[in-house]
N, CA, C and O atoms as a printed pandas DataFrame, in Angstrom:
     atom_number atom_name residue_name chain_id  residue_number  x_coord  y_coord  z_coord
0              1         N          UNK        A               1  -70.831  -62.834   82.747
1              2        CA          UNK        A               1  -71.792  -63.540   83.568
2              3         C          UNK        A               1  -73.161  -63.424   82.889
3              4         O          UNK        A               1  -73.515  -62.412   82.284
4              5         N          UNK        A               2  -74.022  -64.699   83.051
5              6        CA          UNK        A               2  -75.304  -64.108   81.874
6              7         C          UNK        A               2  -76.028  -64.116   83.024
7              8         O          UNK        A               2  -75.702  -64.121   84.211
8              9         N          UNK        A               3  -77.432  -64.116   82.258
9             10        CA          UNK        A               3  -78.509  -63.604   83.313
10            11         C          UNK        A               3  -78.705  -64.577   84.488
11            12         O          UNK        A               3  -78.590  -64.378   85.697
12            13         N          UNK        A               4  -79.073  -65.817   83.720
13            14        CA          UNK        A               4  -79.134  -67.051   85.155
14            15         C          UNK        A               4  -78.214  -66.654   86.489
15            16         O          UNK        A               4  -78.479  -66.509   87.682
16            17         N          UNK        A               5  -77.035  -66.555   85.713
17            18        CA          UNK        A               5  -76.350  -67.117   86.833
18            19         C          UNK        A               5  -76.493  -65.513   87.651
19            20         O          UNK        A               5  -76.280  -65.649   88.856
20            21         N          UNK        A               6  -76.785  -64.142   87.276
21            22        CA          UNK        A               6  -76.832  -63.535   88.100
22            23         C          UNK        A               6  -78.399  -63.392   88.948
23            24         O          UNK        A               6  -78.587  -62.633   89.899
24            25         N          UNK        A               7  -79.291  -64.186   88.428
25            26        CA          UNK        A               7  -80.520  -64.644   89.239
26            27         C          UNK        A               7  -80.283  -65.208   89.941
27            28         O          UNK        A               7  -80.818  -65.015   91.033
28            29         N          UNK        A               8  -79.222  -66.393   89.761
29            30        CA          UNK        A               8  -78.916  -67.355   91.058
30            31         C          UNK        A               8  -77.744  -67.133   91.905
31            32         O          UNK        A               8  -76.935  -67.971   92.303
32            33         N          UNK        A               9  -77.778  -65.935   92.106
33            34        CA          UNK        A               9  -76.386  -65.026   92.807
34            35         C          UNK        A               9  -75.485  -65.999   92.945
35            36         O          UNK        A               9  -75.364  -66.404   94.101
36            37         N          UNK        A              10  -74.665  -66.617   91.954
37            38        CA          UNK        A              10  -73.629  -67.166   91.449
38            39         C          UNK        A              10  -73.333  -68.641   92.272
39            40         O          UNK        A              10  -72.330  -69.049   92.858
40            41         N          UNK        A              11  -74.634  -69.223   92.045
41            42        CA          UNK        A              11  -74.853  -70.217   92.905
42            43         C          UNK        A              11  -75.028  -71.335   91.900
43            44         O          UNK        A              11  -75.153  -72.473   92.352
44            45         N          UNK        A              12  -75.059  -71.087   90.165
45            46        CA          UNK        A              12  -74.883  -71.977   89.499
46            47         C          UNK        A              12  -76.330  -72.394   89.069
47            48         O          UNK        A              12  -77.260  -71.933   89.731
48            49         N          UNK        A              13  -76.620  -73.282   87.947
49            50        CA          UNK        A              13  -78.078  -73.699   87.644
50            51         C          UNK        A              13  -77.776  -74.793   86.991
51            52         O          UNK        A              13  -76.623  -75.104   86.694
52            53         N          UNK        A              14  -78.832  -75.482   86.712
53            54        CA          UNK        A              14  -79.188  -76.793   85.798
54            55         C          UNK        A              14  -79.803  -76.267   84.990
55            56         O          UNK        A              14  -80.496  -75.253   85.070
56            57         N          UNK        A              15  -79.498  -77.204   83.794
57            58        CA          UNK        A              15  -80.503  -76.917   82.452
58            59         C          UNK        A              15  -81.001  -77.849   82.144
59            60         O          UNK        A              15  -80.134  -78.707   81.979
60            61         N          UNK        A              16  -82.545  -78.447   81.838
61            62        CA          UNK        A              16  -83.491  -79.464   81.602
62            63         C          UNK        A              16  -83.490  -79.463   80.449
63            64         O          UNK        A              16  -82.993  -78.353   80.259
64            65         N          UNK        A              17  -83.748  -80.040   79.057
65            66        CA          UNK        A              17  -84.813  -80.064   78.411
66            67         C          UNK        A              17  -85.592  -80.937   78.228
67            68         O          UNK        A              17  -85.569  -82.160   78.084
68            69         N          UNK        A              18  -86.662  -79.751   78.264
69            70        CA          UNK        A              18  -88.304  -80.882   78.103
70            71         C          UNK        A              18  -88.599  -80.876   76.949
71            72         O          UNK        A              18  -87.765  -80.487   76.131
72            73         N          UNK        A              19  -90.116  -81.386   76.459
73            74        CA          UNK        A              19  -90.802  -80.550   75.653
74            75         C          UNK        A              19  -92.638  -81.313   76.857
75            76         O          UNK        A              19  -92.835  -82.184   77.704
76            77         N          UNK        A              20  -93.521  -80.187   76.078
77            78        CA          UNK        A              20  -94.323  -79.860   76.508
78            79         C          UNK        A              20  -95.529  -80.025   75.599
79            80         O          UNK        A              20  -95.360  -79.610   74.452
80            81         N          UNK        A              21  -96.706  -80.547   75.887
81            82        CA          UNK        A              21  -97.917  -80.814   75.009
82            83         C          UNK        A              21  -98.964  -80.011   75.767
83            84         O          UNK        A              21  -99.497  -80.187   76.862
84            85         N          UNK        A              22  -99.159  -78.526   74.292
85            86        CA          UNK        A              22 -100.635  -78.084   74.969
86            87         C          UNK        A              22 -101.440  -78.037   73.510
87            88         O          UNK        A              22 -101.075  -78.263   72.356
88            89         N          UNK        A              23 -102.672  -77.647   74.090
89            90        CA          UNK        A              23 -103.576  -77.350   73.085
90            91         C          UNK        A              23 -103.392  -76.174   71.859
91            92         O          UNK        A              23 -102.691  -75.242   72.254
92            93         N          UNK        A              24 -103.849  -76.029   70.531
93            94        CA          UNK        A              24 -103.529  -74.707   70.112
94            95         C          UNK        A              24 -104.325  -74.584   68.555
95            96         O          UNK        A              24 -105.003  -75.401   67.932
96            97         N          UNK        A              25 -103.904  -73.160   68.249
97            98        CA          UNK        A              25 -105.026  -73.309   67.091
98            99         C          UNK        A              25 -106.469  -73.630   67.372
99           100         O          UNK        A              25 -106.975  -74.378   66.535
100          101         N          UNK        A              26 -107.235  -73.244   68.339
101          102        CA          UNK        A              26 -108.899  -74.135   68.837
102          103         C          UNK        A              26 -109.662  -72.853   67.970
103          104         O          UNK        A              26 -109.561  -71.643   67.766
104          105         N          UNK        A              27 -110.475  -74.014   67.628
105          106        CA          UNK        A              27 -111.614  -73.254   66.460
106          107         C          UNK        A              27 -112.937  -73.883   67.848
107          108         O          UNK        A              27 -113.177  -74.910   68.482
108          109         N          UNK        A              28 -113.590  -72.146   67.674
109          110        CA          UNK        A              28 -115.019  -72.574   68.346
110          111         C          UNK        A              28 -116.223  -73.035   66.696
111          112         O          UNK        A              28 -116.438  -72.336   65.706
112          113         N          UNK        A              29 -116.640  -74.134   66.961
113          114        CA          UNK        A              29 -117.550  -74.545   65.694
114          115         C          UNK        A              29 -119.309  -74.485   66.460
115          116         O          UNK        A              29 -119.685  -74.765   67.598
116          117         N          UNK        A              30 -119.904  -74.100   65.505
117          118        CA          UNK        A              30 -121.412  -73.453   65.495
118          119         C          UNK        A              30 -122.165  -75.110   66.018
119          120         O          UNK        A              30 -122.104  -76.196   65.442
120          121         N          UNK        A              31 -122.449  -74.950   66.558
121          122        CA          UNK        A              31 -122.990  -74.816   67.791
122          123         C          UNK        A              31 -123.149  -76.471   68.930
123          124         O          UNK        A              31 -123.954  -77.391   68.786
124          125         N          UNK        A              32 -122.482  -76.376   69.577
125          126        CA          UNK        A              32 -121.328  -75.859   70.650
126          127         C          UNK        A              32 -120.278  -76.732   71.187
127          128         O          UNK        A              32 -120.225  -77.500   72.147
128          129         N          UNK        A              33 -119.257  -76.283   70.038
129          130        CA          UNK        A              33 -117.633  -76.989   70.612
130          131         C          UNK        A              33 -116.536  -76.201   69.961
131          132         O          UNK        A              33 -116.654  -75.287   69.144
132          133         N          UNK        A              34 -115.437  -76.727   70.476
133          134        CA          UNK        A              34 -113.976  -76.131   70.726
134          135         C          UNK        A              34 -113.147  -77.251   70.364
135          136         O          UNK        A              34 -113.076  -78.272   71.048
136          137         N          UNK        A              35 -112.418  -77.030   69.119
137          138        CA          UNK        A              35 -111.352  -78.441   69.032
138          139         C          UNK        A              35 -110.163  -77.691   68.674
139          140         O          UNK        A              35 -110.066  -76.581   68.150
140          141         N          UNK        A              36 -109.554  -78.257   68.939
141          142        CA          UNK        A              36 -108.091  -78.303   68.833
142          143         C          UNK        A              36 -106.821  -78.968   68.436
143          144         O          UNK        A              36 -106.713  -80.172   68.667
144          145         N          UNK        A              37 -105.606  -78.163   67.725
145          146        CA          UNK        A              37 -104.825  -79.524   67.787
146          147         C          UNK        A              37 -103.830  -79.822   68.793
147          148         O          UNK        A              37 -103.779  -78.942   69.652
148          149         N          UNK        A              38 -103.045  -80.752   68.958
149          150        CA          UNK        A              38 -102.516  -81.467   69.886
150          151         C          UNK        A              38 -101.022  -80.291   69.257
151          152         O          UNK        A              38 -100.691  -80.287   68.072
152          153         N          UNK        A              39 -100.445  -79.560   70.140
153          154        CA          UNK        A              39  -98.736  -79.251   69.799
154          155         C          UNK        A              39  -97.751  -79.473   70.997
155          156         O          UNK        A              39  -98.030  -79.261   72.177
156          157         N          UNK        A              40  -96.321  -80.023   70.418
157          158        CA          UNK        A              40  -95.573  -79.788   71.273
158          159         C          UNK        A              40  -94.407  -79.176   70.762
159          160         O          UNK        A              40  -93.880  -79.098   69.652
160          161         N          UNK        A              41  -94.033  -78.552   72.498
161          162        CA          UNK        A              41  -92.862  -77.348   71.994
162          163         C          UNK        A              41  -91.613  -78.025   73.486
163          164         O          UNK        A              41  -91.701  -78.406   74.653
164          165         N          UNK        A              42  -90.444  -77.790   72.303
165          166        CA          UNK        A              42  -89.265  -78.182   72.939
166          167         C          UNK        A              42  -89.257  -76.862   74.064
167          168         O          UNK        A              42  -89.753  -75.760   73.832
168          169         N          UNK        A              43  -88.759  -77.154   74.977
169          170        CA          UNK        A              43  -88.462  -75.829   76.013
170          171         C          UNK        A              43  -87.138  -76.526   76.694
171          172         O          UNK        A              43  -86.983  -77.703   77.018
172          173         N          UNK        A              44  -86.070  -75.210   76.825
173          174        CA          UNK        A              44  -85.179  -75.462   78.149
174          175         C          UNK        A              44  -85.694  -74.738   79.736
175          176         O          UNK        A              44  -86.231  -73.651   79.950
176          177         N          UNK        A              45  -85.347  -75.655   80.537
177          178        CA          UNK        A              45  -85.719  -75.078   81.968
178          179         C          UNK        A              45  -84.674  -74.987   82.880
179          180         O          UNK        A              45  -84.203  -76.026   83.342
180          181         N          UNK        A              46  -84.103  -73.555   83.314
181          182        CA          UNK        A              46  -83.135  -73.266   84.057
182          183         C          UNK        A              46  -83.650  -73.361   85.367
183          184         O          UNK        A              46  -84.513  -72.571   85.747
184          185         N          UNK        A              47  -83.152  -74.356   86.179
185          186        CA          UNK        A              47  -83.137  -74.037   88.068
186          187         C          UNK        A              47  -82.014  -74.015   88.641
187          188         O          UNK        A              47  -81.054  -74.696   88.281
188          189         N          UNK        A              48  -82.022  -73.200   89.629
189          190        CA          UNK        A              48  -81.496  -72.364   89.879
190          191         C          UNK        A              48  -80.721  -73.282   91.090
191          192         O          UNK        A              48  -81.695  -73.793   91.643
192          193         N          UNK        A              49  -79.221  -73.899   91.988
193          194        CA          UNK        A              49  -78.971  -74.388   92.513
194          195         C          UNK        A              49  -79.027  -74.411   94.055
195          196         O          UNK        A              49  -78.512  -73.340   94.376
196          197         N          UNK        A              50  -79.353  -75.014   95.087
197          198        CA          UNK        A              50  -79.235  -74.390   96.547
198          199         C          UNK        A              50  -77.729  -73.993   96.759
199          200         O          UNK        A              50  -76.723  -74.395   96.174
200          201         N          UNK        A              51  -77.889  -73.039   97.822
201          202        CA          UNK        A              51  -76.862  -72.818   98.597
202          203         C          UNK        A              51  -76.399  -73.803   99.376
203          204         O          UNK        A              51  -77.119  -74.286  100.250
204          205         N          UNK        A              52  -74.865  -74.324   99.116
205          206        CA          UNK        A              52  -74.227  -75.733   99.954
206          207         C          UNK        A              52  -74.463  -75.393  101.529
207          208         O          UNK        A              52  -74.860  -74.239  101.687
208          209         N          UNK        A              53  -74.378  -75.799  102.177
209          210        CA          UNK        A              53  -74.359  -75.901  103.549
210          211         C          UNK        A              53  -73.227  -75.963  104.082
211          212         O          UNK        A              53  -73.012  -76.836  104.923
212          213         N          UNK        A              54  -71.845  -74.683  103.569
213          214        CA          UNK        A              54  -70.448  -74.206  104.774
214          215         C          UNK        A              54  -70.778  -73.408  105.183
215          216         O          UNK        A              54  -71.332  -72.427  104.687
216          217         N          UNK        A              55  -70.395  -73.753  106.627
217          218        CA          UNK        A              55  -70.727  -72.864  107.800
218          219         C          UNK        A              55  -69.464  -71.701  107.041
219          220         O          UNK        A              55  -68.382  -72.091  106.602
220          221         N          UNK        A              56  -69.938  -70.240  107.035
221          222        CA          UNK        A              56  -69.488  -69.056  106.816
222          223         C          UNK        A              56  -68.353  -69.288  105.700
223          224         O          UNK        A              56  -67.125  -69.290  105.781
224          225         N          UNK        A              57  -69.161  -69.466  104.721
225          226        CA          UNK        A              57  -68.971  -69.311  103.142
226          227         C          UNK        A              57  -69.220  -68.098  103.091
227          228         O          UNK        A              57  -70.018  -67.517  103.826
228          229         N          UNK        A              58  -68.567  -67.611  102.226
229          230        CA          UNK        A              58  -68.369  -65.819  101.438
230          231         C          UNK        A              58  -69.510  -66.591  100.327
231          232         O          UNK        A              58  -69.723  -67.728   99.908
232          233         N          UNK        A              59  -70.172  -64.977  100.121
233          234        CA          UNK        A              59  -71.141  -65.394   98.464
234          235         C          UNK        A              59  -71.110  -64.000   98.211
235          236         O          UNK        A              59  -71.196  -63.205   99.147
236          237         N          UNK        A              60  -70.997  -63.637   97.065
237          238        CA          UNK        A              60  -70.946  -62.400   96.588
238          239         C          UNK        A              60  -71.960  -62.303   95.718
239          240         O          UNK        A              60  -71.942  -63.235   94.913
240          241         N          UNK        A              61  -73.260  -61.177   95.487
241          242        CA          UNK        A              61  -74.746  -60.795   95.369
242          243         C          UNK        A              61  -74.533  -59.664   94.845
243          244         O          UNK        A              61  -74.003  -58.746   95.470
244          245         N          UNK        A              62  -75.027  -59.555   93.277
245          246        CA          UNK        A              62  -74.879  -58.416   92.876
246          247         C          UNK        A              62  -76.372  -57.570   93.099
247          248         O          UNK        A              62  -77.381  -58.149   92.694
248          249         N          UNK        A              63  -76.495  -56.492   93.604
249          250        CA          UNK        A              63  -78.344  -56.227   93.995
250          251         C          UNK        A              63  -78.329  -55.451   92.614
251          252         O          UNK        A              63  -77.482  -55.380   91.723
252          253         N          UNK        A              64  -79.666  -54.863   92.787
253          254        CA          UNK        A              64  -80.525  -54.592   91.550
254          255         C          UNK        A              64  -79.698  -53.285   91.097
255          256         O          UNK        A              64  -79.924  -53.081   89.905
256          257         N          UNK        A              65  -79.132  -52.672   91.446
257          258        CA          UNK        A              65  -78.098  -51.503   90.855
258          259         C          UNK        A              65  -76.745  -51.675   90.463
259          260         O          UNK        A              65  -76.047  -50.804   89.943
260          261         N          UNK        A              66  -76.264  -53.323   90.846
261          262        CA          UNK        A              66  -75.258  -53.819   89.671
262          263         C          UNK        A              66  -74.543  -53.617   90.690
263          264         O          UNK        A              66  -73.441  -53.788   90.168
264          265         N          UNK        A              67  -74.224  -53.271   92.254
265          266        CA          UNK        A              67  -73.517  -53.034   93.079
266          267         C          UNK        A              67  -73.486  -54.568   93.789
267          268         O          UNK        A              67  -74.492  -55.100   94.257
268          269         N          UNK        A              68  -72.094  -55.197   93.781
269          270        CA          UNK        A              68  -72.162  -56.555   94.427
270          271         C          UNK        A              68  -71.676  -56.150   96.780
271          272         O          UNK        A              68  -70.899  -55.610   97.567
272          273         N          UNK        A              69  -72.853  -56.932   96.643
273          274        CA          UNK        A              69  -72.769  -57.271   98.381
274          275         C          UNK        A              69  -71.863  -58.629   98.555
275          276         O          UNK        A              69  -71.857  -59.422   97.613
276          277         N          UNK        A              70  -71.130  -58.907   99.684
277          278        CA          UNK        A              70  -70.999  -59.917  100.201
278          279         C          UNK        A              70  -71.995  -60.480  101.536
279          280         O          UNK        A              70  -72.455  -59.867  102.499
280          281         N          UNK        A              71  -72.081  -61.699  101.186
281          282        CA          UNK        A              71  -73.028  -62.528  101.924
282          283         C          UNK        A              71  -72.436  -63.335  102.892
283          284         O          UNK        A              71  -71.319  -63.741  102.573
284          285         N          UNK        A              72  -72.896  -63.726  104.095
285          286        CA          UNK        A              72  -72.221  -65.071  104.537
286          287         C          UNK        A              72  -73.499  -66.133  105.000
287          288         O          UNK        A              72  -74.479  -65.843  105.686
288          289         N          UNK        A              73  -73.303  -66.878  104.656
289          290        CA          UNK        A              73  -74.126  -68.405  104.925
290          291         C          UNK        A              73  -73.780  -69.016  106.000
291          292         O          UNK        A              73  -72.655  -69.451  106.247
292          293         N          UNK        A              74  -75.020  -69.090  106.886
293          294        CA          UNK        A              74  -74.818  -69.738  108.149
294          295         C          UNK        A              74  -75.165  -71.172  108.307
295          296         O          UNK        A              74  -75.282  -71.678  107.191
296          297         N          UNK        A              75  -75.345  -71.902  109.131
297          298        CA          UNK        A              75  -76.085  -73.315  109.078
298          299         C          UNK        A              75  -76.971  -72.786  110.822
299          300         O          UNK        A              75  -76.621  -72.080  111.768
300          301         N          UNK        A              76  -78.137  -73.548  110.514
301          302        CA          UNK        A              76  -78.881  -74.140  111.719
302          303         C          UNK        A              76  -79.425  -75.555  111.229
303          304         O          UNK        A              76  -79.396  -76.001  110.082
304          305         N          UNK        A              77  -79.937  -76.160  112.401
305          306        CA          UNK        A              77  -80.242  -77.281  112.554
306          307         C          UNK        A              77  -80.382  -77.861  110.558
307          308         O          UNK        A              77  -79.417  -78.380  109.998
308          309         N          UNK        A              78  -81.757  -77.605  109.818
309          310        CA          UNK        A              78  -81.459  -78.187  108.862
310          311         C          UNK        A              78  -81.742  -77.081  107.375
311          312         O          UNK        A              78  -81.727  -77.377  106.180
312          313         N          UNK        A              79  -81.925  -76.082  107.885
313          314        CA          UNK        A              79  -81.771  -74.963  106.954
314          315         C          UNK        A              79  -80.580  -73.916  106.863
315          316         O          UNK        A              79  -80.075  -73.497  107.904
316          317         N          UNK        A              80  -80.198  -73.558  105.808
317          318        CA          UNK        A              80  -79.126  -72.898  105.301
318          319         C          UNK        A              80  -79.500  -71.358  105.217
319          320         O          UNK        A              80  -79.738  -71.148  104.028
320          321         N          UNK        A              81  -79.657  -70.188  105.940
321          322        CA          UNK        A              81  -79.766  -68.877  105.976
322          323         C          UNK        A              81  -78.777  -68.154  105.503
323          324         O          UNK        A              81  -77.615  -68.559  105.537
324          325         N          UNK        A              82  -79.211  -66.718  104.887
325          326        CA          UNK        A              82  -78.243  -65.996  104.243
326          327         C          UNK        A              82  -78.456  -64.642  104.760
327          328         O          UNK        A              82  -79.404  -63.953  104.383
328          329         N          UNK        A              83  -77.471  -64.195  105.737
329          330        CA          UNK        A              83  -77.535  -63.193  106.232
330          331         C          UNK        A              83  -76.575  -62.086  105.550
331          332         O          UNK        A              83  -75.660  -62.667  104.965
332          333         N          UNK        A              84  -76.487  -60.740  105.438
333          334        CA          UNK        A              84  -75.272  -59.754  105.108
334          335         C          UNK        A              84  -74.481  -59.631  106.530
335          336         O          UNK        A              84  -74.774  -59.377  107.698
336          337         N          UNK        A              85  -72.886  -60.072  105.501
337          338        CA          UNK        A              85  -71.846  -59.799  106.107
338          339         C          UNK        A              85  -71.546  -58.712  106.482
339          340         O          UNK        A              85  -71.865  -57.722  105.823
340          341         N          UNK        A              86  -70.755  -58.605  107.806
341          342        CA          UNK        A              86  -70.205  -57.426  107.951
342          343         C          UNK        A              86  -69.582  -56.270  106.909
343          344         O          UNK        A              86  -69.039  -56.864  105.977
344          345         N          UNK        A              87  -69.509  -55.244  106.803
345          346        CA          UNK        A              87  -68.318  -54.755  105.860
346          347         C          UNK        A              87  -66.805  -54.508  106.368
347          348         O          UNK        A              87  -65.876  -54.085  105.680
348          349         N          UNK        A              88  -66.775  -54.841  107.617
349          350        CA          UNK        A              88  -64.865  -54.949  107.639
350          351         C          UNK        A              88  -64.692  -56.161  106.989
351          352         O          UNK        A              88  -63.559  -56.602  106.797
């Protein structure tokens, strides 16, 4: 399991790629400006997927000591809550 998917407690992700235009290299010149050149950098962007909306779906959550919880997912009106399951 790599890292994403245990950020997105196994809820799955998308991968984008962009790229991105910032400034870089800026020289301050005597007296008084800042130029720069124009760069762009390829980037991937992982997000992270919602939780589907079944009423009392199992999700299994590994917490920060590598110890996995089970979860259950409830529904109300139009939000999806994640409460801890019982342990029986």
């Amino acid at each position: 399991m790599d890292s994403c998917e245990v950020m997105c407690c196994g809820r799955g992700y998308d991968t984008s790629h962009i790229t991105r235009k910032t400034k870089c290299e800026c020289k301050f010149h005597w007296c008084c400006a800042v130029r720069c050149q124009d760069c762009v950098e390829a980037l991937d962007v992982h997000t992270c997927k919602n939780f589907k909306k079944e009423k009392n779906k199992r999700v299994r959550h590994w917490g920060a000591m590598g110890t996995p919880t089970d979860w259950v997912v409830t529904e109300d009106l139009t939000y999806a809550t994640v409460v801890q399951a019982d342990a029986s």
